[in-house]
C-alpha positions as CSV (number, residue, x, y, z in Angstrom):
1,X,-29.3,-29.8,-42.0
2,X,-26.8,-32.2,-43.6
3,X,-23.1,-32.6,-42.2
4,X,-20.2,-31.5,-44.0
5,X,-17.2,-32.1,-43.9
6,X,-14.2,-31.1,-46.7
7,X,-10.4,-31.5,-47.2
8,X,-7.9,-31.1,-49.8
9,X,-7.3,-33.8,-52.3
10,X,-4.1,-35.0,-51.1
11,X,-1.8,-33.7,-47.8
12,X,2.0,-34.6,-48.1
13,X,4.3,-33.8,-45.1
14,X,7.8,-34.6,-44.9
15,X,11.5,-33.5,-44.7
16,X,12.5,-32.6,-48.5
17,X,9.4,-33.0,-50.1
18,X,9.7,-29.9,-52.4
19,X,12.5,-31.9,-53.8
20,X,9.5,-34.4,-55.3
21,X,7.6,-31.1,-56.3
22,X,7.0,-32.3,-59.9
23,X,6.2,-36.3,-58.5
24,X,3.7,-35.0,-56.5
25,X,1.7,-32.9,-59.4
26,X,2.0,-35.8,-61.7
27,X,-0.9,-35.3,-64.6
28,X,-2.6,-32.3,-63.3
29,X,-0.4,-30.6,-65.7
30,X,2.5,-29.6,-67.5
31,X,3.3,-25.9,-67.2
32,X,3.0,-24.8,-64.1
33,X,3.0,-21.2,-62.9
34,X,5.1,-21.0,-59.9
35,X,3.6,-17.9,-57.6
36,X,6.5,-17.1,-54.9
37,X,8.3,-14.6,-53.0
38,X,11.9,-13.0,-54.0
39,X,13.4,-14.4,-51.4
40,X,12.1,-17.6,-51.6
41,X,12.6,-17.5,-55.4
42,X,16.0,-16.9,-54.2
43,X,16.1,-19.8,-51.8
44,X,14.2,-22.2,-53.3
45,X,14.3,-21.7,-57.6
46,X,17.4,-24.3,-58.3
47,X,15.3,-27.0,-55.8
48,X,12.2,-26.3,-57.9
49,X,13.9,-26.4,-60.9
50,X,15.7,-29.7,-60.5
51,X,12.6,-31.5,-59.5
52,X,11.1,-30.6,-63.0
53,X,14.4,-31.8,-64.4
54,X,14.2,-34.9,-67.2
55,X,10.3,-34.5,-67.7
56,X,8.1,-32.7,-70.6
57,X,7.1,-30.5,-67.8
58,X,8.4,-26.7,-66.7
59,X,8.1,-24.2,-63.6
60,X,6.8,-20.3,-64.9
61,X,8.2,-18.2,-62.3
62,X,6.5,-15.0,-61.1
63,X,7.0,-13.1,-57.9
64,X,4.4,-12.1,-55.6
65,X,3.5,-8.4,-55.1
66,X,2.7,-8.3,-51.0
67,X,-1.2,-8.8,-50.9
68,X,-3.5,-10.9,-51.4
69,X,-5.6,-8.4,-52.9
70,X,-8.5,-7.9,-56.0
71,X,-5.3,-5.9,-57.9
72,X,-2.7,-8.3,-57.6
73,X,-4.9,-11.6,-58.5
74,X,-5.6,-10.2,-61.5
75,X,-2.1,-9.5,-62.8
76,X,-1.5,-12.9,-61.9
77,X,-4.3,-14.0,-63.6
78,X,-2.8,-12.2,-66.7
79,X,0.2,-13.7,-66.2
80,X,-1.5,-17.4,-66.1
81,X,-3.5,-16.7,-69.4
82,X,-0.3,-15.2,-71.7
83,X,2.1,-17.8,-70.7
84,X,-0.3,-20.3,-71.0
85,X,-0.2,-22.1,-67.4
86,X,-2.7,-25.2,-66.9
87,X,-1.7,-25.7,-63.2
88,X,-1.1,-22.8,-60.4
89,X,1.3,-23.6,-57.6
90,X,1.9,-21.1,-54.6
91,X,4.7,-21.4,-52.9
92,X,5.6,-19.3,-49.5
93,X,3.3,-17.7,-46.9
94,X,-0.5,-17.5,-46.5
95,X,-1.4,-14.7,-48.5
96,X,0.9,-16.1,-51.4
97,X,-1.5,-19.6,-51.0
98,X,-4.3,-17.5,-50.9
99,X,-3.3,-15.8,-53.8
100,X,-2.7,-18.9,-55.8
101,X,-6.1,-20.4,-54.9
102,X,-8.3,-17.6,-55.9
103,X,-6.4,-17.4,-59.3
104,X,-6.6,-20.7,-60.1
105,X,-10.5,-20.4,-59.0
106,X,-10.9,-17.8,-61.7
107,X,-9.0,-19.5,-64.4
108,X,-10.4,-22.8,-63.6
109,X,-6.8,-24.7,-63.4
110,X,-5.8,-27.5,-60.4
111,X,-3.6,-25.4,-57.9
112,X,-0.5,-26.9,-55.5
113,X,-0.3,-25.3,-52.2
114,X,3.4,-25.6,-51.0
115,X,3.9,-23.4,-47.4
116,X,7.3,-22.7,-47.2
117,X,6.3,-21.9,-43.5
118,X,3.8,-23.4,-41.0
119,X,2.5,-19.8,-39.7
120,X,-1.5,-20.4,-40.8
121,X,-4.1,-23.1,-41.2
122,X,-4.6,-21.5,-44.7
123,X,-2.7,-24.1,-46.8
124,X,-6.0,-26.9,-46.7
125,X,-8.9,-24.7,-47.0
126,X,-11.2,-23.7,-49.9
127,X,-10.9,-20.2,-49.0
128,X,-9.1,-17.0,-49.5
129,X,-8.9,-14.4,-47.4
130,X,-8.8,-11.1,-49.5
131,X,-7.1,-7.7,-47.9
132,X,-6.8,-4.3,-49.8
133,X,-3.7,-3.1,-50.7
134,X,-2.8,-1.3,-47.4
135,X,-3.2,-4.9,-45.7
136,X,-6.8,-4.1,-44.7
137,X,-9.1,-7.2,-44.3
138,X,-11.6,-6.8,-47.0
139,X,-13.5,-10.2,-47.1
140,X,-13.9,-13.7,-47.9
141,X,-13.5,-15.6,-51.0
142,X,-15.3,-19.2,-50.6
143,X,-13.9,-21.5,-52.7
144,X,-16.2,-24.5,-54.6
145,X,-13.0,-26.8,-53.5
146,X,-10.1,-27.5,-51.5
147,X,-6.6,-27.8,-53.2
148,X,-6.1,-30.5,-55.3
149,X,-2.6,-31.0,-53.3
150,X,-0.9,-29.6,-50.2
151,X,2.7,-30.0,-50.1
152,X,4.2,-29.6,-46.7
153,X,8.5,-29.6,-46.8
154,X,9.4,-29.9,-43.1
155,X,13.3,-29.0,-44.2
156,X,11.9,-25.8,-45.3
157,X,10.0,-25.5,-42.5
158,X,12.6,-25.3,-39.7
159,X,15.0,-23.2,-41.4
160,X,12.5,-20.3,-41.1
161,X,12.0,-18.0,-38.7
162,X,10.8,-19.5,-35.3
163,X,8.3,-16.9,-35.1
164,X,6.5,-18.1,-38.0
165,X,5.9,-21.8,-36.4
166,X,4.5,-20.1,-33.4
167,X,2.1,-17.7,-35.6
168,X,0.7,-21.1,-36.6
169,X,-0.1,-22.2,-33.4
170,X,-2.3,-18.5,-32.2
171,X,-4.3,-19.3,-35.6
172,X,-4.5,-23.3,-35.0
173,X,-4.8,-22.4,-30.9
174,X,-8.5,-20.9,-32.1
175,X,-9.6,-24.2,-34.0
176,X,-10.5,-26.1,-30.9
177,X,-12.5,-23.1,-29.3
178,X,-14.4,-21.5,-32.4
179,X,-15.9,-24.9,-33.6
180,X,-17.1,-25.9,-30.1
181,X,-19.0,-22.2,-30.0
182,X,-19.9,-23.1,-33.5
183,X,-21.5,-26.6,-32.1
184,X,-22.9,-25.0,-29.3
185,X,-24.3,-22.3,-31.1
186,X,-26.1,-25.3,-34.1
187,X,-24.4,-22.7,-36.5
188,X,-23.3,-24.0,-39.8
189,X,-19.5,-24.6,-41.0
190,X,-17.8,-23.1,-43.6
191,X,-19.1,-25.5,-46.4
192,X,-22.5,-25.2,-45.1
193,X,-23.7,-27.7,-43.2
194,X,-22.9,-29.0,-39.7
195,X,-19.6,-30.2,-37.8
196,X,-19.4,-34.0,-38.0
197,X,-17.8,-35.5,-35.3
198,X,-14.6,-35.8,-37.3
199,X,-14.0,-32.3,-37.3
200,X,-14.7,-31.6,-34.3
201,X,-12.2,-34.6,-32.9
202,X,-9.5,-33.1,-35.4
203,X,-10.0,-29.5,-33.9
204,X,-9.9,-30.7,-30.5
205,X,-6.5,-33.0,-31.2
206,X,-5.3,-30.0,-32.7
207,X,-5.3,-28.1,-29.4
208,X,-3.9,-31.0,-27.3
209,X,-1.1,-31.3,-29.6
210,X,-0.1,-28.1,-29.3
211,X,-0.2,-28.5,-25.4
212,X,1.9,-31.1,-26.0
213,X,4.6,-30.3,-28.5
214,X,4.4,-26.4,-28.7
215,X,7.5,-25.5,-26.5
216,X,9.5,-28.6,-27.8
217,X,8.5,-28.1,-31.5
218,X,9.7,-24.0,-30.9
219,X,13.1,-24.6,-29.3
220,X,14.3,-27.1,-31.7
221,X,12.5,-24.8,-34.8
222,X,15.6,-22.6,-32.7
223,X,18.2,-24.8,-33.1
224,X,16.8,-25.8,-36.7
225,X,16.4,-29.7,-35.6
226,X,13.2,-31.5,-37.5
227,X,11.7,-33.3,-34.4
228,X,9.3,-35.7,-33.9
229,X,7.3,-32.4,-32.2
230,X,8.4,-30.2,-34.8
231,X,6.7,-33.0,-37.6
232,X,3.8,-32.8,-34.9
233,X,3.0,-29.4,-34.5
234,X,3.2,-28.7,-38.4
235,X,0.8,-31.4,-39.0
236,X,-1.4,-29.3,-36.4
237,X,-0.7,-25.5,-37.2
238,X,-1.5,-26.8,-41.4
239,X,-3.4,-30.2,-41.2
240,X,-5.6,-30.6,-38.2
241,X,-6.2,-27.0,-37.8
242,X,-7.1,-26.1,-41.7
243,X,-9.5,-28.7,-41.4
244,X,-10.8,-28.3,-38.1
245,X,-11.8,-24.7,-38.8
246,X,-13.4,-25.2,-42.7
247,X,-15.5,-28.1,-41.4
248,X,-16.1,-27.3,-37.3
249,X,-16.9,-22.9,-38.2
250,X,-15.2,-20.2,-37.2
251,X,-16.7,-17.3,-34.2
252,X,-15.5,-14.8,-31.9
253,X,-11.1,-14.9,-32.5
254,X,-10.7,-14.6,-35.9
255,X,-13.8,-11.9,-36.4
256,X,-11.0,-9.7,-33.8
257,X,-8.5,-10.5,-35.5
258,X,-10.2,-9.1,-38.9
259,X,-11.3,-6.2,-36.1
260,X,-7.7,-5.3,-35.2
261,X,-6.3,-4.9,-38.8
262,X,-8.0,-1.9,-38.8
263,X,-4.9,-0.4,-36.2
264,X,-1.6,0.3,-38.0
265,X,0.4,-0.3,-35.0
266,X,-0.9,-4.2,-35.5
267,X,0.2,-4.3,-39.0
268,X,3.1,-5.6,-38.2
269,X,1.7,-8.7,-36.4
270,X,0.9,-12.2,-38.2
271,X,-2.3,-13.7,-38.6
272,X,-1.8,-15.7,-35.4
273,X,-0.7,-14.0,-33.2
274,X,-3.8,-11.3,-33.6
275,X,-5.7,-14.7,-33.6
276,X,-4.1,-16.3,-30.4
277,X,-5.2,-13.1,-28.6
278,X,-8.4,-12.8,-30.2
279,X,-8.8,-16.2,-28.1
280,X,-8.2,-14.9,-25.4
281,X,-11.3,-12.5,-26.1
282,X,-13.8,-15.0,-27.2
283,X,-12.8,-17.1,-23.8
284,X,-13.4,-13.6,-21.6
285,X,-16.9,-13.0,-23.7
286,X,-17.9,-16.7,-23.2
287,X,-16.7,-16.5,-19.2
288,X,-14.7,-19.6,-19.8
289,X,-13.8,-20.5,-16.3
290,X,-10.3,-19.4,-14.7
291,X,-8.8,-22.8,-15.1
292,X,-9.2,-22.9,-18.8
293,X,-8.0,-18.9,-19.3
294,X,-4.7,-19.8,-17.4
295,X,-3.8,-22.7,-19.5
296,X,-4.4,-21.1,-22.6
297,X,-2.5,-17.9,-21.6
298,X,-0.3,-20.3,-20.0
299,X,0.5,-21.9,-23.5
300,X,0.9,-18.4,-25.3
301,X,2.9,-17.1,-23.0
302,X,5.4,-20.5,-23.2
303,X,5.8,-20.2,-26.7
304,X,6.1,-16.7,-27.3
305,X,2.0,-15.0,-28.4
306,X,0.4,-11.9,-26.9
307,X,-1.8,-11.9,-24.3
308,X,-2.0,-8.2,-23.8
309,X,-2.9,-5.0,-26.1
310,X,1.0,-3.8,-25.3
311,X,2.4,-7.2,-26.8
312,X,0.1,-6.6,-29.5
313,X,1.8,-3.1,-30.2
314,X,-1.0,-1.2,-28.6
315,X,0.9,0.8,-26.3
316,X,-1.8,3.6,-25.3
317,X,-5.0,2.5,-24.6
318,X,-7.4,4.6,-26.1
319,X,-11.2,3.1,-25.8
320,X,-12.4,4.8,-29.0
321,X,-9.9,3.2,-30.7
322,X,-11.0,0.3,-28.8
323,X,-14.3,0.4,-30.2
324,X,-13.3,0.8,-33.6
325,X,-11.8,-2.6,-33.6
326,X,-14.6,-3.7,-31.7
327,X,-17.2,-2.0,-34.3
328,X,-15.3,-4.2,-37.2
329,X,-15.3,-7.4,-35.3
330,X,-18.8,-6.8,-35.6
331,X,-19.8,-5.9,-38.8
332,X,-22.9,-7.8,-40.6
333,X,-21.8,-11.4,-42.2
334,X,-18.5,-11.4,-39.3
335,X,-17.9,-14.8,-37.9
336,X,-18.2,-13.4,-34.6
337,X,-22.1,-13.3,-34.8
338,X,-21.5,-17.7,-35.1
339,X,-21.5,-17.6,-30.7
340,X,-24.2,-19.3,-29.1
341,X,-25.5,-15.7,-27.6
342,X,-25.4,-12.0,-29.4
343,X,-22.5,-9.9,-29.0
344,X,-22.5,-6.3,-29.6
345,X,-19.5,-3.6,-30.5
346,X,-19.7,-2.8,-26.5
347,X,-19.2,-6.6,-25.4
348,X,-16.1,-6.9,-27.5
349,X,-14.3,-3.6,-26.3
350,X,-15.2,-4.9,-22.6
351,X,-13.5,-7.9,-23.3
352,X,-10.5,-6.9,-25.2
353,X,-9.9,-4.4,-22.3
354,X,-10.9,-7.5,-19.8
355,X,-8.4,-9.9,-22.0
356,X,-5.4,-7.5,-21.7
357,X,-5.9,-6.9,-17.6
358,X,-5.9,-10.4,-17.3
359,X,-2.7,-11.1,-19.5
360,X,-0.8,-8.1,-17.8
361,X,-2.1,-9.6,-14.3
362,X,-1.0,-13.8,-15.5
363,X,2.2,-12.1,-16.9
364,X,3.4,-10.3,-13.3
């Protein structure tokens, strides 16, 4: 089986970046649909706009509708065709990114990922993740490519919510984790093939620098100070982690996160944080030893992630429900079924239940 290993054309990071927006597209095109947010259209038009100032080229605005769903990519993908768009650009959060990608998939045009936030390791990969319109996870779309850029403004970064940064590091804490059960396992990677060293070195630097940085890249997010471990931890919540997942795999935390979308009370959660916890699950079905559990829960609980069901929003316990999430986490094509041993509906709910008595225990 051959090794793979892929990444986006080009990665930019830096403070004020967006303010180069049309630098950095150069000749992929000249009109370029603009997918965003109201508020950051609100926050971020007359920045876009002036970076398009004094070319032949201009921004097409169009505001997101919530999902990253079947409905809303193709009223986007109207909107591409009738204005006559040869280049798609997202701009905001993961499901806008995601958004943008598939589109520009299905009309065959170059697409710009700019995250206006660092809360996923979305941004790099050739994938989106598809929900219905309730916010149900619904499946995976598997790009042929990564983006042709990723455009990462640190300025924009630190001026959002503090919450957001540390949502990137619950997804990016699973990179290190899922691609060694992935290695372990001999199970292939998201392109298809096997983890090259590379990627497995990137997913495991990703973890260490979170160790390192994580609680001084969050307080100065706080104070809205662009740090040296703010610059870090970005580079690891979009860079290290987005590729360390695409080319190490993905197993047991993100099939429970997809697992505990199907509660409502968890609807209000991000990506990461279900993720971070769904760590905490895989390491409980693996029997990680003690050592390892405390200093991940250790790290979650310093920046601010769940480690029990009540910090997820689960307030009463209810096993069926339990299973429920357990039964999705396990459904046929799940990533969970990449460990190196079979896991049934029944293991999961054990170890969700297991997960939560050992946060509520580390926590007192």
């Amino acid at each position: 089986m051959s090794r793979i290993m892929i990444a986006p054309g080009k990665y930019v990071q830096g403070y004020g970046e967006l303010k180069k927006l049309k630098d950095h597209i150069g000749d992929l095109g000249k009109k370029v649909l603009v997918l965003i947010s109201r508020g950051g259209l609100f926050r971020l038009e007359d920045t876009i706009r002036k970076s398009f100032s004094g070319s032949d080229s201009e921004p097409v605005f169009d505001v997101f509708g919530g999902e990253c769903s079947r409905e809303e990519i193709e009223r986007i993908r109207k909107v591409c065709s009738e204005k006559e768009c040869d280049v798609v650009a997202g701009i905001g959060g993961g499901k806008i990114l995601d958004t943008a990608k598939a589109v520009a998939f299905y009309e065959k045009k170059p697409v710009v990922v700019v995250p206006t936030i660092a809360s996923t390791d979305a941004p790099c990969s050739a994938l989106s993740v598809i929900y219905t319109g309730e916010g149900v996870f619904s499946e995976y779309l598997v790009l042929p490519k990564n983006p042709d850029i990723v455009l990462m403004d640190t300025e924009v970064v630190v001026n959002a919510p503090s919450r957001l940064l540390v949502s990137g590091m619950g997804d990016a804490l699973a990179t290190y984790f899922e691609a060694r059960a992935c290695i372990a396992a001999d199970k292939t990677n998201m392109p298809g093939g096997h983890a090259t060293k590379a990627a497995f070195a990137l997913a495991e630097l990703c973890w260490n620098t979170l160790l390192e940085d994580g609680l001084k890249a969050v307080l100065a997010v706080e104070a809205r100070a662009c740090t040296k471990a703010v610059e870090n931890v970005v580079e690891a919540n979009t860079f290290l982690s987005g590729l360390g997942f695409e080319s190490g795999g993905l197993a047991a935390a993100h099939a429970v996160h997809n697992g505990f979308t199907v509660l409502e009370e968890c609807h209000e959660l991000y990506h990461g944080e279900k993720v971070a916890f769904g760590t905490l699950v895989q390491l409980v079905l693996e029997n990680a030893p003690e050592e390892e559990l405390e200093e991940v829960m250790g790290f979650c609980a310093s920046v601010g992630l769940p480690v029990t069901l009540e910090e997820m929003g689960v307030r009463e316990i209810d096993p069926e429900r339990i299973m429920d999430v357990s039964r999705a986490a396990c459904a046929p094509g799940e990533t969970i079924h990449n460990m190196p041993f079979a896991v049934t509906p029944e293991d999961v709910c054990s170890a969700i239940l297991a997960a939560d008595a050992l946060g509520r225990h580390f926590l007192a």
